[in-house]
N, CA, C and O atoms as a Maestro MAE file, in Angstrom:
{
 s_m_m2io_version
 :::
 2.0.0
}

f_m_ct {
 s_m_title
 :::
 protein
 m_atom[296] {
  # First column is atom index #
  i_m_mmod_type
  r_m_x_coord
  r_m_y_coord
  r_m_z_coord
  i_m_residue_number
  s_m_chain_name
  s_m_pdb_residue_name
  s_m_pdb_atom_name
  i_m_atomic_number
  :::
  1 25 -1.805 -5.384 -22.465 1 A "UNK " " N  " 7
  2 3 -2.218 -5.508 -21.087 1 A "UNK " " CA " 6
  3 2 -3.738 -5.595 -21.042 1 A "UNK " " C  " 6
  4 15 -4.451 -4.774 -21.620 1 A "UNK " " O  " 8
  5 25 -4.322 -6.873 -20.159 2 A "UNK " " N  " 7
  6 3 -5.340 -6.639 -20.019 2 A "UNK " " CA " 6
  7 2 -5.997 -6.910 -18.308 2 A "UNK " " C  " 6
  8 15 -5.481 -7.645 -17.466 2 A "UNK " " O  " 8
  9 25 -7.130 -6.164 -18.158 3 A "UNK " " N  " 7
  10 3 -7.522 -6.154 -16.481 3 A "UNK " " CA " 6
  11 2 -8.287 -7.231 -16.329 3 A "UNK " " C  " 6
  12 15 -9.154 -7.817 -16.977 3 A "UNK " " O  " 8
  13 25 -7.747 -7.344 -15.308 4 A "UNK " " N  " 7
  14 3 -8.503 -9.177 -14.705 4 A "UNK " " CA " 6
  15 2 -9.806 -8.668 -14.768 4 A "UNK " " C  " 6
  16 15 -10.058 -7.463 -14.737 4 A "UNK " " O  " 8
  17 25 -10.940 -9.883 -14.889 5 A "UNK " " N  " 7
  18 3 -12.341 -10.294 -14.863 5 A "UNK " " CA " 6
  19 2 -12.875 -9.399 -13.967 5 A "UNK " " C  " 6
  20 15 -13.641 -8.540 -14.403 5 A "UNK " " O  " 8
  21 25 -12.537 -9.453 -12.452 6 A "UNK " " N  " 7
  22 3 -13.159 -9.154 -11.070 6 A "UNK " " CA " 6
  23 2 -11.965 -7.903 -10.576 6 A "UNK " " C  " 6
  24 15 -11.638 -7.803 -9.393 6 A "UNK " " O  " 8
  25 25 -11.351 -6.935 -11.733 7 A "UNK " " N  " 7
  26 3 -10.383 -5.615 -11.087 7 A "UNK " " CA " 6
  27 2 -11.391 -5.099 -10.186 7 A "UNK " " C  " 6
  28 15 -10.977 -4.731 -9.087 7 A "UNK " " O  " 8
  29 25 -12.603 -4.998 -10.419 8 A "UNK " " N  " 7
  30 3 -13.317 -4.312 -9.182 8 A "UNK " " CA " 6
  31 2 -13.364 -4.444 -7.700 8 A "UNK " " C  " 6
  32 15 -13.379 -3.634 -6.772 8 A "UNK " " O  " 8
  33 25 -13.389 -6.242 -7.833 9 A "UNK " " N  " 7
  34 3 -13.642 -6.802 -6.255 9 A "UNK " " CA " 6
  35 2 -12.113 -6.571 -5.976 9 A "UNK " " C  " 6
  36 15 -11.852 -6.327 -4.798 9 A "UNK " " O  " 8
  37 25 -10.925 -6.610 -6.965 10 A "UNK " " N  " 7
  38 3 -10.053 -6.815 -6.300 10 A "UNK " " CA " 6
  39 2 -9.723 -5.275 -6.237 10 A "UNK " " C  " 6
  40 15 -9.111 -5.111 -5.182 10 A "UNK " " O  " 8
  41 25 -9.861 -4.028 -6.923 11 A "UNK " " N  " 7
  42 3 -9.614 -2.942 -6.017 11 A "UNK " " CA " 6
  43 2 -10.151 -2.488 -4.905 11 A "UNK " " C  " 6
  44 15 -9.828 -1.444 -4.337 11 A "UNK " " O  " 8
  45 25 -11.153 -3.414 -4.495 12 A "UNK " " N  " 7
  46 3 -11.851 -2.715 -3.369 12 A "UNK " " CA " 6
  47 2 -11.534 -4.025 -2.153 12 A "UNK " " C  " 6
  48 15 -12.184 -3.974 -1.108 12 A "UNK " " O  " 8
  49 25 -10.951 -4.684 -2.269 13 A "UNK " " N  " 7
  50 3 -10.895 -5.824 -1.351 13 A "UNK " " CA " 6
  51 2 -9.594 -6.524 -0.971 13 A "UNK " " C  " 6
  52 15 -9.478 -7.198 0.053 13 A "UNK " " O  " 8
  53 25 -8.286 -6.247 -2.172 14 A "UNK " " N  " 7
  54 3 -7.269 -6.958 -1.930 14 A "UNK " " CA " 6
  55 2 -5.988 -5.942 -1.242 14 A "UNK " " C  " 6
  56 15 -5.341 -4.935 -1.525 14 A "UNK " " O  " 8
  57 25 -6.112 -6.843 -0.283 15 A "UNK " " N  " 7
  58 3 -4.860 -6.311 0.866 15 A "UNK " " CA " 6
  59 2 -3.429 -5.269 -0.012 15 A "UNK " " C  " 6
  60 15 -2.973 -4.231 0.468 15 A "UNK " " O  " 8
  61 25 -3.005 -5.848 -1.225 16 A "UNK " " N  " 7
  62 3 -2.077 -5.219 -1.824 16 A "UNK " " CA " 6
  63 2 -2.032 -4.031 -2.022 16 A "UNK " " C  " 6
  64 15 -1.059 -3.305 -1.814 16 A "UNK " " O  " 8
  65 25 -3.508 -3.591 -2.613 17 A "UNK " " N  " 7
  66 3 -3.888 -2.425 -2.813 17 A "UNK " " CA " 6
  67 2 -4.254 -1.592 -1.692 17 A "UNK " " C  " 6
  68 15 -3.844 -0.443 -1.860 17 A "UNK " " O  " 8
  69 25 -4.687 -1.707 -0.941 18 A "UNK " " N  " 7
  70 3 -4.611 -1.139 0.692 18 A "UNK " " CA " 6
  71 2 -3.506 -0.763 0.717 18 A "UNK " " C  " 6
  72 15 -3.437 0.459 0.583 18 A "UNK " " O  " 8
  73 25 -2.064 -1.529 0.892 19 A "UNK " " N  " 7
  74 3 -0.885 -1.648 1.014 19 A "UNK " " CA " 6
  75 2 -0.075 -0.269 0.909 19 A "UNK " " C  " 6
  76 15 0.550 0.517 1.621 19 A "UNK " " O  " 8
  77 25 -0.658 -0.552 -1.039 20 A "UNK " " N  " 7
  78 3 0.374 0.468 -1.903 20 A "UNK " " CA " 6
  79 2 -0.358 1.783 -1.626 20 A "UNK " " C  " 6
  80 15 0.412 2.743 -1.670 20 A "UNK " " O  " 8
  81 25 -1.400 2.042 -1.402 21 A "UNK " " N  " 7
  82 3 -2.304 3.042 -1.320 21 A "UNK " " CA " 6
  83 2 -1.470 4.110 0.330 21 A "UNK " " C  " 6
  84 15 -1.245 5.319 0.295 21 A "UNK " " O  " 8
  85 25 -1.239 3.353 1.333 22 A "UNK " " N  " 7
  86 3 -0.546 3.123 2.180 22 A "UNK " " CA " 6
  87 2 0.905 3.630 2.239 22 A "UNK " " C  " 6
  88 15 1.224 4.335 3.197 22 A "UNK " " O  " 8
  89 25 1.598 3.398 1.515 23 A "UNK " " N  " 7
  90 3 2.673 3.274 1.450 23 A "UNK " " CA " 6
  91 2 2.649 4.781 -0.077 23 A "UNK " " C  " 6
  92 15 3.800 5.011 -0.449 23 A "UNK " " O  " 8
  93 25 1.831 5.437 -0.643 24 A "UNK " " N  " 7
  94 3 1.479 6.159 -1.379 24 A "UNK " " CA " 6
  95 2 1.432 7.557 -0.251 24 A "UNK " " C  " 6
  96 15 1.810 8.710 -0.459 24 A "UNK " " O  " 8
  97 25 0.778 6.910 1.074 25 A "UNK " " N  " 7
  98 3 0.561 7.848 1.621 25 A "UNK " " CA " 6
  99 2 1.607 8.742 2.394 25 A "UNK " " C  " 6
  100 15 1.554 9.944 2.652 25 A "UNK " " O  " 8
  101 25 2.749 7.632 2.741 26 A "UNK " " N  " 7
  102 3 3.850 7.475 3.316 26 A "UNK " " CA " 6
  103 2 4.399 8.430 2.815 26 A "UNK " " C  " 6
  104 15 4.431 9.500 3.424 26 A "UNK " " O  " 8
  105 25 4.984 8.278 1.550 27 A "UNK " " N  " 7
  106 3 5.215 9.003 0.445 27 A "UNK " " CA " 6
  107 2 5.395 10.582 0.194 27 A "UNK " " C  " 6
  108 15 6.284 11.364 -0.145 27 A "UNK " " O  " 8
  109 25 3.814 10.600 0.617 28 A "UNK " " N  " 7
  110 3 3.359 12.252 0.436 28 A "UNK " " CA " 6
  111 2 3.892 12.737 1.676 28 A "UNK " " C  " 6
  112 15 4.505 13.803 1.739 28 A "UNK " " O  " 8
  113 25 3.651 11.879 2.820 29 A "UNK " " N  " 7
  114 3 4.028 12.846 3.924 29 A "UNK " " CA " 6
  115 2 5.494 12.942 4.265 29 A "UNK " " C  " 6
  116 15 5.813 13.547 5.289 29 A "UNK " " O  " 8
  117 25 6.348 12.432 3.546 30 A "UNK " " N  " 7
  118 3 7.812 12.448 3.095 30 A "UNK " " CA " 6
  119 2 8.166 13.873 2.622 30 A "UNK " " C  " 6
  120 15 8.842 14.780 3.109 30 A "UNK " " O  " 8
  121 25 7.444 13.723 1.474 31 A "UNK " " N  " 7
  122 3 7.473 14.785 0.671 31 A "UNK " " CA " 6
  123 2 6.708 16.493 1.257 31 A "UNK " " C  " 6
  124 15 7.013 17.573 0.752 31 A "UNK " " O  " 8
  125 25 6.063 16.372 1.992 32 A "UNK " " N  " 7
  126 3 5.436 17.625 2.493 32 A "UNK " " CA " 6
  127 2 6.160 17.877 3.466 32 A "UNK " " C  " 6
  128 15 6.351 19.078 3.654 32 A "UNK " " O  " 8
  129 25 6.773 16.985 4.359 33 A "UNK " " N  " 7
  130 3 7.556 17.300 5.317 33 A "UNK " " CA " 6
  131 2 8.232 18.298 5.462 33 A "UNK " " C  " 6
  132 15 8.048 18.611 6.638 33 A "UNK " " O  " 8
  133 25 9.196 19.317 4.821 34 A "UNK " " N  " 7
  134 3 9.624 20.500 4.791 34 A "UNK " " CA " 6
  135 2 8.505 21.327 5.492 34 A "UNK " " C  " 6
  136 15 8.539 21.867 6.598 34 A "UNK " " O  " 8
  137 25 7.398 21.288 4.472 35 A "UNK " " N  " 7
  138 3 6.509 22.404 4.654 35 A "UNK " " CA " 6
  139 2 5.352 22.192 6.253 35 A "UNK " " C  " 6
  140 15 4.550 23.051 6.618 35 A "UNK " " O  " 8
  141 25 5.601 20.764 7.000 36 A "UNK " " N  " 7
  142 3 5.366 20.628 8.132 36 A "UNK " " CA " 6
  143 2 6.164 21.550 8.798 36 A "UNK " " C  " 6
  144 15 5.462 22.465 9.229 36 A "UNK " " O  " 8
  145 25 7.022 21.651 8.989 37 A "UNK " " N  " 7
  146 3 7.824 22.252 9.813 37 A "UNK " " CA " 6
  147 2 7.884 21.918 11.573 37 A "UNK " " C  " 6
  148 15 8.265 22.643 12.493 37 A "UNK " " O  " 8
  149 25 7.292 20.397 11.581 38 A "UNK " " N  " 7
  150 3 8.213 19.798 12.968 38 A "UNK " " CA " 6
  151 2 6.987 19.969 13.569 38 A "UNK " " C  " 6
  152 15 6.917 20.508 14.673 38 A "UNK " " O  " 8
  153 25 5.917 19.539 12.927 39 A "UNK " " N  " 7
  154 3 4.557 19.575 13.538 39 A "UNK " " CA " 6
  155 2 4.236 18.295 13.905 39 A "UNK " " C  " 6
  156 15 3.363 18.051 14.737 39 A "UNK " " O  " 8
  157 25 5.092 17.189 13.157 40 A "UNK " " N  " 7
  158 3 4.538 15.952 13.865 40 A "UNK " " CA " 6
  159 2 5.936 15.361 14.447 40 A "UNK " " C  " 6
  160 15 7.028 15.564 13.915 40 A "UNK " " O  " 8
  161 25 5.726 14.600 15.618 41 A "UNK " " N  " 7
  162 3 6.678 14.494 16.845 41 A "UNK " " CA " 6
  163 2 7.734 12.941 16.060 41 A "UNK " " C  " 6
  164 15 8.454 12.120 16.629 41 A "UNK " " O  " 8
  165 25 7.463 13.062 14.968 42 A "UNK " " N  " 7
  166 3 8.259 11.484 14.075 42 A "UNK " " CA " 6
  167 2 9.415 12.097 13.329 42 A "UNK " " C  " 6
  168 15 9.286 13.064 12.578 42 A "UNK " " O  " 8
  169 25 10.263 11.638 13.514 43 A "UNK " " N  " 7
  170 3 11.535 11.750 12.869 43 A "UNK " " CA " 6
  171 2 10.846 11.806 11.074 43 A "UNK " " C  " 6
  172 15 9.869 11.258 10.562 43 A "UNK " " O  " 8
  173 25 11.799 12.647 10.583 44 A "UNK " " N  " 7
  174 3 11.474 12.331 8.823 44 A "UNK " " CA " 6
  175 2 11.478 11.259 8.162 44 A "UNK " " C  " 6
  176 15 10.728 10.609 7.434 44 A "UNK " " O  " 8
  177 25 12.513 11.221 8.588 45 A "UNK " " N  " 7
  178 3 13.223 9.482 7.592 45 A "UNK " " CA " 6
  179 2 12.431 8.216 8.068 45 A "UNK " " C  " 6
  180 15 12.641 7.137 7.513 45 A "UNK " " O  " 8
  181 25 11.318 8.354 9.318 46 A "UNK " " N  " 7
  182 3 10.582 7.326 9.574 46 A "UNK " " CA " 6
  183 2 9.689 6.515 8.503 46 A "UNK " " C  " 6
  184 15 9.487 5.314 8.329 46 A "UNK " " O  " 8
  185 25 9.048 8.197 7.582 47 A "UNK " " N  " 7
  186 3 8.090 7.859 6.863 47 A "UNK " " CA " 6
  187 2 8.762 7.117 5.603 47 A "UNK " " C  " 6
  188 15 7.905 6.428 5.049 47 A "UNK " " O  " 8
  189 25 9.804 7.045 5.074 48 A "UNK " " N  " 7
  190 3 10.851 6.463 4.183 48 A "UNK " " CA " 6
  191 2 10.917 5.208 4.775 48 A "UNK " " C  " 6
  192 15 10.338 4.327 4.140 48 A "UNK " " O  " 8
  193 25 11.609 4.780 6.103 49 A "UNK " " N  " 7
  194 3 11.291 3.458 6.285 49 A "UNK " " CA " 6
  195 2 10.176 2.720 6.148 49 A "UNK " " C  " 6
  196 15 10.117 1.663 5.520 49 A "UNK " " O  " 8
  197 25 9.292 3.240 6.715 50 A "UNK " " N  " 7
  198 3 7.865 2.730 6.698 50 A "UNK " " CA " 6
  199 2 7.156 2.346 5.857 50 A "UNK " " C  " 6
  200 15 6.338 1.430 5.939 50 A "UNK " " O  " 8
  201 25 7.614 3.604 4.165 51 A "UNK " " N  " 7
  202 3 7.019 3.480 2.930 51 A "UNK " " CA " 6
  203 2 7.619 1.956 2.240 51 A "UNK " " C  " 6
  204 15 7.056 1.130 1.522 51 A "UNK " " O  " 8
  205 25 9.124 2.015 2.857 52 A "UNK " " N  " 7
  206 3 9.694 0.780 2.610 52 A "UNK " " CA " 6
  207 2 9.236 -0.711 2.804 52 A "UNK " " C  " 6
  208 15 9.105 -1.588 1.951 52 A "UNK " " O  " 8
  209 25 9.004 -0.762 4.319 53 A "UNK " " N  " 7
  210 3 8.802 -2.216 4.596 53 A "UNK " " CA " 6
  211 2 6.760 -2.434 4.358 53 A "UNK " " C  " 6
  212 15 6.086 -3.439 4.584 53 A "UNK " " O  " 8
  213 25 6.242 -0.860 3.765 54 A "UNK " " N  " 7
  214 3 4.803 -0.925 3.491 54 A "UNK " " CA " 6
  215 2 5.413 -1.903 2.212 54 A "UNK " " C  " 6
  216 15 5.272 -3.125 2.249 54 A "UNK " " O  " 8
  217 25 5.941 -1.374 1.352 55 A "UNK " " N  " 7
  218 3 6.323 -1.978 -0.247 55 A "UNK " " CA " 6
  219 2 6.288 -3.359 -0.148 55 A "UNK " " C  " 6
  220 15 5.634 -4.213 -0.747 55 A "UNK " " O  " 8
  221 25 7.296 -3.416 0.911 56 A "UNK " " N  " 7
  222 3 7.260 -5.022 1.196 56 A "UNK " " CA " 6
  223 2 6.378 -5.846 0.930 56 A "UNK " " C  " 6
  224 15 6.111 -6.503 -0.076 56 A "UNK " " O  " 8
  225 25 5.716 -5.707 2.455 57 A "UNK " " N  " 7
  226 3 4.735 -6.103 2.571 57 A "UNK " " CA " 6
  227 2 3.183 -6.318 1.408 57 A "UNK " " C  " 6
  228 15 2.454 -7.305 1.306 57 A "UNK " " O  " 8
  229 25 3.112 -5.068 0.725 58 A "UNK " " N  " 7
  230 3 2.328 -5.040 -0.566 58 A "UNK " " CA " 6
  231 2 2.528 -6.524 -1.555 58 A "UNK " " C  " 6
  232 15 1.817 -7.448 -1.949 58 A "UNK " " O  " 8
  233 25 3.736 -6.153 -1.643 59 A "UNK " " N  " 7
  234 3 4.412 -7.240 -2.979 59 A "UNK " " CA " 6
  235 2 3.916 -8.915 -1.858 59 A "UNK " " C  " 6
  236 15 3.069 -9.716 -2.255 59 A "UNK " " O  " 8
  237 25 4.609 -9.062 -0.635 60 A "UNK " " N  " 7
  238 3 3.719 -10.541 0.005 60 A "UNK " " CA " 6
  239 2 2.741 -10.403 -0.181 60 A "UNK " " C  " 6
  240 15 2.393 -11.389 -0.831 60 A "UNK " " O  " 8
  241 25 1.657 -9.554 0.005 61 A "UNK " " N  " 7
  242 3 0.083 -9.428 -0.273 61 A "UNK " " CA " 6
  243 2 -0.175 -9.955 -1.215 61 A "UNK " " C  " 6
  244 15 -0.770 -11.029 -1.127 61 A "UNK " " O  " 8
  245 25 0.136 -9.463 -2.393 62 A "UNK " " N  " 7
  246 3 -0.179 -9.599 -4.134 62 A "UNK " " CA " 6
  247 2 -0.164 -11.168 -4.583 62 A "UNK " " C  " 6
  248 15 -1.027 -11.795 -5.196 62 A "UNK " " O  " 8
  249 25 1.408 -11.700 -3.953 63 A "UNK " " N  " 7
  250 3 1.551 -13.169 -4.010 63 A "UNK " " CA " 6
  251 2 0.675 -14.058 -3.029 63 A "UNK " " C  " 6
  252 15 0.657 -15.256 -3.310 63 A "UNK " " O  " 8
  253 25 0.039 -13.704 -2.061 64 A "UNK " " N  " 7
  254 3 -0.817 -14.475 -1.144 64 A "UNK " " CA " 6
  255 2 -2.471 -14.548 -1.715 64 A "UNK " " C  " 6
  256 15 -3.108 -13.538 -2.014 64 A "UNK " " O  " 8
  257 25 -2.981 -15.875 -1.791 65 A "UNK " " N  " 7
  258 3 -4.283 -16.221 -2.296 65 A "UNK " " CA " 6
  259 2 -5.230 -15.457 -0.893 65 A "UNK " " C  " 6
  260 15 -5.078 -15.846 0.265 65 A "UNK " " O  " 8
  261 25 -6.434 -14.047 -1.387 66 A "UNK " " N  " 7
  262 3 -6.684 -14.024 -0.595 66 A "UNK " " CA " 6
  263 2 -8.360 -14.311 -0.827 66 A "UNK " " C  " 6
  264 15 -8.873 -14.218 -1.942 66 A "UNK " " O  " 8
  265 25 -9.192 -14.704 0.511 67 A "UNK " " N  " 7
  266 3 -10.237 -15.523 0.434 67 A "UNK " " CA " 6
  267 2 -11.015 -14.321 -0.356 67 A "UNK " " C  " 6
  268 15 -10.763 -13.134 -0.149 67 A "UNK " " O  " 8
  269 25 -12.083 -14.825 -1.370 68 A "UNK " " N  " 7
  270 3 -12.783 -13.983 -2.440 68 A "UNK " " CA " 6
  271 2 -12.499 -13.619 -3.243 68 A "UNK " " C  " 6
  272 15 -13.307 -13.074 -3.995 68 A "UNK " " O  " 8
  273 25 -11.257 -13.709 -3.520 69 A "UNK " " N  " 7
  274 3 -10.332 -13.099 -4.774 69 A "UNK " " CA " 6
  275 2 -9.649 -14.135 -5.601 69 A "UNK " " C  " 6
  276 15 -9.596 -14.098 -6.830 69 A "UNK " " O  " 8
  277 25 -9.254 -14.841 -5.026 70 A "UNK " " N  " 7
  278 3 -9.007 -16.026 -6.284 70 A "UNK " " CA " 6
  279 2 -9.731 -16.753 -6.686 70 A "UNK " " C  " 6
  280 15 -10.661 -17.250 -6.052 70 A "UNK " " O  " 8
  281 25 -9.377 -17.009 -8.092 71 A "UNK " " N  " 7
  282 3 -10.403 -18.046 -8.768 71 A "UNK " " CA " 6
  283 2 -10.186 -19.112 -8.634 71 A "UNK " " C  " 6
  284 15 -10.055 -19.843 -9.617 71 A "UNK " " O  " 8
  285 25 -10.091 -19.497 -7.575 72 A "UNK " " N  " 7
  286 3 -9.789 -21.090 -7.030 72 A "UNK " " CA " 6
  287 2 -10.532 -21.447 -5.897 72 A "UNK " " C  " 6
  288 15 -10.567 -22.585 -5.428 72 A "UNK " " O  " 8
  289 25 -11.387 -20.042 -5.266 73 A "UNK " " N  " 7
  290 3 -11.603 -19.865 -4.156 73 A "UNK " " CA " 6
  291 2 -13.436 -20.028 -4.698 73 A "UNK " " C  " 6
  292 15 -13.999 -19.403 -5.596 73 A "UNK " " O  " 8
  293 25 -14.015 -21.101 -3.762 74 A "UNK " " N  " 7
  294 3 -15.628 -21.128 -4.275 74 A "UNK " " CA " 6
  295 2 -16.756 -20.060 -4.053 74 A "UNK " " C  " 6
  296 15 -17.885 -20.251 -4.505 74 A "UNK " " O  " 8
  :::
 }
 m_bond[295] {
  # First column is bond index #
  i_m_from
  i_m_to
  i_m_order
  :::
  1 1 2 1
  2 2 3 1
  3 3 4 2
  4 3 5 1
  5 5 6 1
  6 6 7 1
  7 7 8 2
  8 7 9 1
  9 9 10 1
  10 10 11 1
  11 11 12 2
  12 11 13 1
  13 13 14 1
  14 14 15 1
  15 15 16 2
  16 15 17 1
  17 17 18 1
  18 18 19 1
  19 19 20 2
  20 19 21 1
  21 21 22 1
  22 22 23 1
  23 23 24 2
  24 23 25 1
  25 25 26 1
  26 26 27 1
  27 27 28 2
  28 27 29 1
  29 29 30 1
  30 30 31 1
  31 31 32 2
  32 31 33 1
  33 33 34 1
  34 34 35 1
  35 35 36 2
  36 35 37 1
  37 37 38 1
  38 38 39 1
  39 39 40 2
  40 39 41 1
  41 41 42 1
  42 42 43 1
  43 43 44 2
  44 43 45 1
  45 45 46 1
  46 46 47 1
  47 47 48 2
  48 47 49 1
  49 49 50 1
  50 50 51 1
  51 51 52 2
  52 51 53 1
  53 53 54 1
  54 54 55 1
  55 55 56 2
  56 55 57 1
  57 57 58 1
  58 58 59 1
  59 59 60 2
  60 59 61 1
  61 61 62 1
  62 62 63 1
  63 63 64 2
  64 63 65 1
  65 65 66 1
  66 66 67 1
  67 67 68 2
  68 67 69 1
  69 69 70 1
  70 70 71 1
  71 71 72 2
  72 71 73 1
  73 73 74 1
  74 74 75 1
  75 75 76 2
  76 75 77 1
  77 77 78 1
  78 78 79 1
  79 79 80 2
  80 79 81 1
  81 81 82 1
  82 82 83 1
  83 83 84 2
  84 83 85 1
  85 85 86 1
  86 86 87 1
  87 87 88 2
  88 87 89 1
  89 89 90 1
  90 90 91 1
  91 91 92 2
  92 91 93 1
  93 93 94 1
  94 94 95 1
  95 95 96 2
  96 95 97 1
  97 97 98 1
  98 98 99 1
  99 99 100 2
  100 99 101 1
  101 101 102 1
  102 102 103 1
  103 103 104 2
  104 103 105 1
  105 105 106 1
  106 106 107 1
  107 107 108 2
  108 107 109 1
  109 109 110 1
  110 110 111 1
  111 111 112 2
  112 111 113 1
  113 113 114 1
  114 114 115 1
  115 115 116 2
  116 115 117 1
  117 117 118 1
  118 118 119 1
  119 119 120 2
  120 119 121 1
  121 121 122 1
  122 122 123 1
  123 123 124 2
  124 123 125 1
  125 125 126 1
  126 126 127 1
  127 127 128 2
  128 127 129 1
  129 129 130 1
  130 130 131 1
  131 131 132 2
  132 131 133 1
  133 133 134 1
  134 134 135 1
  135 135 136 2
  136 135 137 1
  137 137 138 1
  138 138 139 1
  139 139 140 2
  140 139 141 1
  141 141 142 1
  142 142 143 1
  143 143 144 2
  144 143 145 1
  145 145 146 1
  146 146 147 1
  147 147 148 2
  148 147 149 1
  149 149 150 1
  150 150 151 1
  151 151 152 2
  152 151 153 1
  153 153 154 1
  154 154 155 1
  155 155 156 2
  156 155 157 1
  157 157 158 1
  158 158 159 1
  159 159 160 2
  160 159 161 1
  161 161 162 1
  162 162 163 1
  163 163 164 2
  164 163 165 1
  165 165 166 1
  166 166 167 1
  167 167 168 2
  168 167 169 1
  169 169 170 1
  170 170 171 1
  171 171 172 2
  172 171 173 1
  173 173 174 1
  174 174 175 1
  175 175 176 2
  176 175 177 1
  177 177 178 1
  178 178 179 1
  179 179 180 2
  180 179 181 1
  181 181 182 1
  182 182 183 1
  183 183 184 2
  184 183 185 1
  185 185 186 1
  186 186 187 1
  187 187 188 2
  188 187 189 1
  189 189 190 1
  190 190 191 1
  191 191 192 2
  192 191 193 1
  193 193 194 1
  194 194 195 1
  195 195 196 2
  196 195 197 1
  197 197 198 1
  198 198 199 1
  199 199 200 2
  200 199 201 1
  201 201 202 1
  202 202 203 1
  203 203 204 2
  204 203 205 1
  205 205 206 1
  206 206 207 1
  207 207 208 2
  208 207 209 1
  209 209 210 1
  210 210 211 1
  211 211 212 2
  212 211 213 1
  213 213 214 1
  214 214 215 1
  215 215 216 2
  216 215 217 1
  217 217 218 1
  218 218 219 1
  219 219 220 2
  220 219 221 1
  221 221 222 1
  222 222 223 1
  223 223 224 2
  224 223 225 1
  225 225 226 1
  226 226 227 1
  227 227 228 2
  228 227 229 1
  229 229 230 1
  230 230 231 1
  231 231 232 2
  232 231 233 1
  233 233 234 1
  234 234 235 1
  235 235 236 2
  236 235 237 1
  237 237 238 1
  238 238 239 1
  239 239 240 2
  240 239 241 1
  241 241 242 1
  242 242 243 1
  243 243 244 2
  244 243 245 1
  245 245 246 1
  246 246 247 1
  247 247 248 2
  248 247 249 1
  249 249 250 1
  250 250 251 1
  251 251 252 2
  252 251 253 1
  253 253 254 1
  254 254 255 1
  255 255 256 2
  256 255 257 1
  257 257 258 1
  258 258 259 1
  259 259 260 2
  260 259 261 1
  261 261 262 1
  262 262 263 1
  263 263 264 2
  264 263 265 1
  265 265 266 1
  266 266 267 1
  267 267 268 2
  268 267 269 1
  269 269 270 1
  270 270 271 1
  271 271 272 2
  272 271 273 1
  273 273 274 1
  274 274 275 1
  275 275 276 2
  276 275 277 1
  277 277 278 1
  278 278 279 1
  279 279 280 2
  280 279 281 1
  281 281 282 1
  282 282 283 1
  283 283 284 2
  284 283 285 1
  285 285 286 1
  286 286 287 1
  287 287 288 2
  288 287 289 1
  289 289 290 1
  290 290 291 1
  291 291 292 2
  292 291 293 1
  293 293 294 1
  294 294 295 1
  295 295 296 2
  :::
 }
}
């Protein structure tokens, strides 16, 4: 395995990574949820959907050329 040329611009700039970061966050608050104890007014299983169609969405990101990030792009 090796890291693209520009991993920098693209961790700090490409939508995917926003995404998963996102959907990371989803995640945690899944998981802490017990220890909320009904402090936030959202059903549980919201954050499970959400982490879901975040995933989604990530993976379209990744496949979409975005402006500054591809090397096709001047």
């Amino acid at each position: 395995m090796r890291l693209a040329d520009d991993w920098r611009a693209v961790l700090r700039r490409a939508w995917s990574i926003r995404l998963i970061a996102l959907g990371i966050f989803c995640q945690a608050l899944e998981f802490v949820w017990p220890f909320l104890d009904g402090a936030l007014p959202i059903p549980p299983r919201s954050f499970a959907a959400l982490g879901f169609f975040i995933s989604v969405a990530a993976i379209v990101a990744r496949l979409v050329a975005q402006k500054g990030l591809s090397d096709a792009d001047p």
